[in-house]
N, C-alpha and C positions, 0 to 999 in steps of 0.2 A: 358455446365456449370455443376459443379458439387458442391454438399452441403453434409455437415457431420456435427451431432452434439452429444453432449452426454447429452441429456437433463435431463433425470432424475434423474443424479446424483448431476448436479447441481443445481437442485431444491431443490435436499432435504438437502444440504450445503447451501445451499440460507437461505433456513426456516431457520435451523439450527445459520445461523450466525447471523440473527435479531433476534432470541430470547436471545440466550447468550449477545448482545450487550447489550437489552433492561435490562434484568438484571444485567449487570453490571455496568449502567449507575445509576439506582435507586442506586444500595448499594453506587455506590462512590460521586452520588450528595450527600446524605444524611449526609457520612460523610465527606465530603469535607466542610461544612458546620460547621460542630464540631468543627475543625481542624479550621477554619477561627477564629473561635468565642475563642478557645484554644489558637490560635496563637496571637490576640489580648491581653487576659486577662494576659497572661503568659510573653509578649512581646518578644516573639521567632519567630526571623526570620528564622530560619530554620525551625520550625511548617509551619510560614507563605507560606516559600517557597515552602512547600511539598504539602501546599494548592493549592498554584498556579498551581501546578505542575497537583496533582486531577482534577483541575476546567479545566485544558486542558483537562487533561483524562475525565472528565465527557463529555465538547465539543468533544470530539473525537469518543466516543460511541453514542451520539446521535447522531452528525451528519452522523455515521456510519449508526447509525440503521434507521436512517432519508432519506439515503442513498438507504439502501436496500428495503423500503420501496418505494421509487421512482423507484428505478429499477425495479419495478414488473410493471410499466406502462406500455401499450402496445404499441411496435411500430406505427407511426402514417405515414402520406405524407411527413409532416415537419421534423420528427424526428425519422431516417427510423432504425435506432439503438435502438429507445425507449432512456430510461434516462439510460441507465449504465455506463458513463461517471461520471455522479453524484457522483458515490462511487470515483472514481480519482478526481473529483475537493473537494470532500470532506478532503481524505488525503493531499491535497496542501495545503487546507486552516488551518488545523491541524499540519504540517509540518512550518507553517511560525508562526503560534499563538505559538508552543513551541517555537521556535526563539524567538520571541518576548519575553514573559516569562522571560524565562531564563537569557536572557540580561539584563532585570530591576531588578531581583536577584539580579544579578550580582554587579549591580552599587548600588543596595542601601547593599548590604552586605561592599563593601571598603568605603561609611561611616562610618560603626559600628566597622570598623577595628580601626581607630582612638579614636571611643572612645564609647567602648564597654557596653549599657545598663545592668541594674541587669536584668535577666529570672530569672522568676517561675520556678525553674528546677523541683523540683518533680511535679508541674502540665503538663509542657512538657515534663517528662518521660513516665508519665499513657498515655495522648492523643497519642505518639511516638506510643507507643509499641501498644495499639489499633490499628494505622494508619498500623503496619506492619500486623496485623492478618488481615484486611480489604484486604490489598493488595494481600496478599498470598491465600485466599478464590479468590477474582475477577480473579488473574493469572490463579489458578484452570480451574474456571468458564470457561473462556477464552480458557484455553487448551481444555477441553473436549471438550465443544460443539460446536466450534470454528475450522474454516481454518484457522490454523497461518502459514501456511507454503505457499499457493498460492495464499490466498486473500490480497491485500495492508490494505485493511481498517482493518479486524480484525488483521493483522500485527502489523499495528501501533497502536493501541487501546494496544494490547497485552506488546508492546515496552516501552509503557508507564506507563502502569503499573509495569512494571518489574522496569524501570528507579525510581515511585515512593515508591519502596520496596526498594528501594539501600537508597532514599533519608529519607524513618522513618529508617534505620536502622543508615540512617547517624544523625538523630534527638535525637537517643536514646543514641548512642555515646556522642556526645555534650551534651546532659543532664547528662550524668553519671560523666564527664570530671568536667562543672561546681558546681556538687552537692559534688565531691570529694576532686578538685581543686584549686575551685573556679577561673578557667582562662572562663573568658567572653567571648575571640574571639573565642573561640570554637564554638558556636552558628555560627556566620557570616564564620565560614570556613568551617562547616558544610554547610550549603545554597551557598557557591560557588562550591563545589562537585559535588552537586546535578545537581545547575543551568549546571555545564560545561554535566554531565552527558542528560540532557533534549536538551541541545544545538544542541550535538551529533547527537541524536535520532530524534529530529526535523530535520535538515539535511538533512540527510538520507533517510524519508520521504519523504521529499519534492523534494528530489533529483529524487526517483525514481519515483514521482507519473508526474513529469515535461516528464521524460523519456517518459512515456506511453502517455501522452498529443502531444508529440512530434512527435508521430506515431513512435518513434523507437522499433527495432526488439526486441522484448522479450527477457528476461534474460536467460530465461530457452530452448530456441530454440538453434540448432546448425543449422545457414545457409547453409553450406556445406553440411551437412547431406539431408538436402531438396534438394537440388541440385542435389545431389547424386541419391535420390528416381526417379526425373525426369529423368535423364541422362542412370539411367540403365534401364529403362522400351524401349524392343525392340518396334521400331518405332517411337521414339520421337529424330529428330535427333539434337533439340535446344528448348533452353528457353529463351527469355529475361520479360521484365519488371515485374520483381519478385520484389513484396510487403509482407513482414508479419510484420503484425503490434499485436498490443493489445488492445482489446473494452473497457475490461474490468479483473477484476484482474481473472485469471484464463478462460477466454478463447479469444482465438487467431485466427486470421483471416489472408488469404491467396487470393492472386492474383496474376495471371502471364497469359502470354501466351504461347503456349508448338507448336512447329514445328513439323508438323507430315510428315513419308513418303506420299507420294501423292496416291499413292494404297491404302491405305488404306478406309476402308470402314465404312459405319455410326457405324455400331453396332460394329466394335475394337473398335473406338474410343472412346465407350461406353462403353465396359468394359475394356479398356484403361483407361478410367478415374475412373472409379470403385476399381481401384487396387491399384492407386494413392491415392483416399481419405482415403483408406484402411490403406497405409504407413502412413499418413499423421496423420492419428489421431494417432495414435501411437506414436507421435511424437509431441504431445500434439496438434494439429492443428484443430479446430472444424468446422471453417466455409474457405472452400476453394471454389473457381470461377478460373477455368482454361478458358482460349481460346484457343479453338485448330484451327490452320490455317497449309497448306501448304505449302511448299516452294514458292510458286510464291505469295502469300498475304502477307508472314513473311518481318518484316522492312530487307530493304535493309542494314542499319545499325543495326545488330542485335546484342545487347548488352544485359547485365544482368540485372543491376539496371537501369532503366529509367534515362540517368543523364539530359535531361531538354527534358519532354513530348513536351514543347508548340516547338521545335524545331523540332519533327519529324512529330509534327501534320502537319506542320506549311510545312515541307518537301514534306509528301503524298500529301496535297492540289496542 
């Protein structure tokens, strides 16, 4: 059996990404809040919608940070992983609320199409242009202290903020539009923008956080590649039931069993597997569990991907 990890690097992007959430969560509850109360007083559905849009984001930081926080629990009997699944059901649940969201946008913006309310425009140009300096500080925020590139949660945390910079700049538009114009439906075409924009991004999300739920192979892996490591290490004349799944965003786990020639001896097979977890991390793979067997234990039926265990269990008996 063999184990690899790269722990303290991802401790201190762990730290790291619960604190950037925590304060990004404060600044955008706070003004999310402004922005509700602006969008009411001004009767700007594209305010409103950029609110909505925040109040995800504000759900999406907490539950991030609410996330990472859970994830520091310690493996238990029951829950032999610990809670790091938490940060993926986090991103699902955040993935379907922007869905949601966006949708009701949506359908209450092709009311207004019809028959377009007066806006407060110069009150929802000041709250707009605020809402963009808000966004572009938390993005900031977001980049620096932040895994935007291998964590899902700060990903989408990150996605949405972005998504709600597009939607003040789409608010500040429409307000400039009806203060110049005075064309109304600017406002409601500005919050369908937005909304399709959030739709998107919701998606997406959700799409890939289903993936990792899924137990499918990680984006960033090349199977072949793995394959490859097993295949040219002298002495391993097969592989089947090859698993690489994803725990959690940014590390990856591994299972298979590896066919060795029958010479071989305890201690190769030890630094056999040595050399393998070696390739392996490298290749971004943290937690790997080989079974090494013989030709004469290896399935008769020796295949790569396991295509239905209970049929070879089911076989051996």
């Amino acid at each position: 059996m063999g184990h690899g990890h790269d722990h303290a690097h991802h401790h201190h992007t762990h730290g790291a990404n619960k604190k950037t959430l925590t304060i990004g969560f404060v600044i955008i509850t706070a003004f999310m809040l402004i922005e509700v109360i602006g969008g009411v007083v001004t009767n700007s559905l594209a305010l409103l919608s950029d609110a909505g849009h925040m109040l995800s984001d504000a759900v999406s930081l907490g539950i991030g940070a609410l996330a990472f926080k859970f994830g520091e629990k310690v493996a238990s009997y029951s829950k032999t992983y610990g809670y790091k699944r938490m940060e993926i059901l986090a991103a699902v649940l955040n993935g379907v609320a922007l869905i949601f969201i966006s949708l009701l946008i949506i359908y209450e913006a092709i009311q207004r199409f019809s028959n377009p309310p007066t806006v407060a425009s110069s009150g929802m140009l000041i709250i707009a242009i605020i809402g963009l300096l808000v966004n572009i500080l938390v993005a900031w925020i977001l980049l620096r202290g932040g895994d935007t590139k291998e964590n899902l949660n700060i990903r989408a945390a990150f996605l949405h903020v972005i998504g709600d910079m597009l939607g003040s700049v789409g608010a500040i538009i429409a307000a400039l539009v009806i203060m110049l114009f005075d064309w109304g439906w600017a406002d409601p075409l500005a919050s369908v923008i937005v909304a399709i924009i959030v739709l998107i991004s919701g998606y997406r999300v959700t799409k890939d956080s289903v993936h990792v739920l899924m137990e499918g192979a990680p984006s960033n892996i090349e199977m072949e590649q793995i394959i490859k490591v097993f295949k040219s290490k002298p002495g391993i004349l097969d592989i089947h039931d090859l698993h690489v799944w994803c725990i959690t965003s940014g590390q990856n786990a591994l299972s298979c069993h590896a066919v060795v020639d029958g010479t071989m001896t305890l201690s190769e097979s030890q630094s056999l597997l040595k050399t393998i977890e070696h390739d392996l991390a490298h290749l971004g793979i943290g937690h790997i569990t080989v079974q090494i067997e013989d030709e004469k234990h290896a399935h008769d039926n020796s295949i790569l991907c396991c295509q239905n265990e209970h049929e070879i269990i089911h076989h051996h008996h």
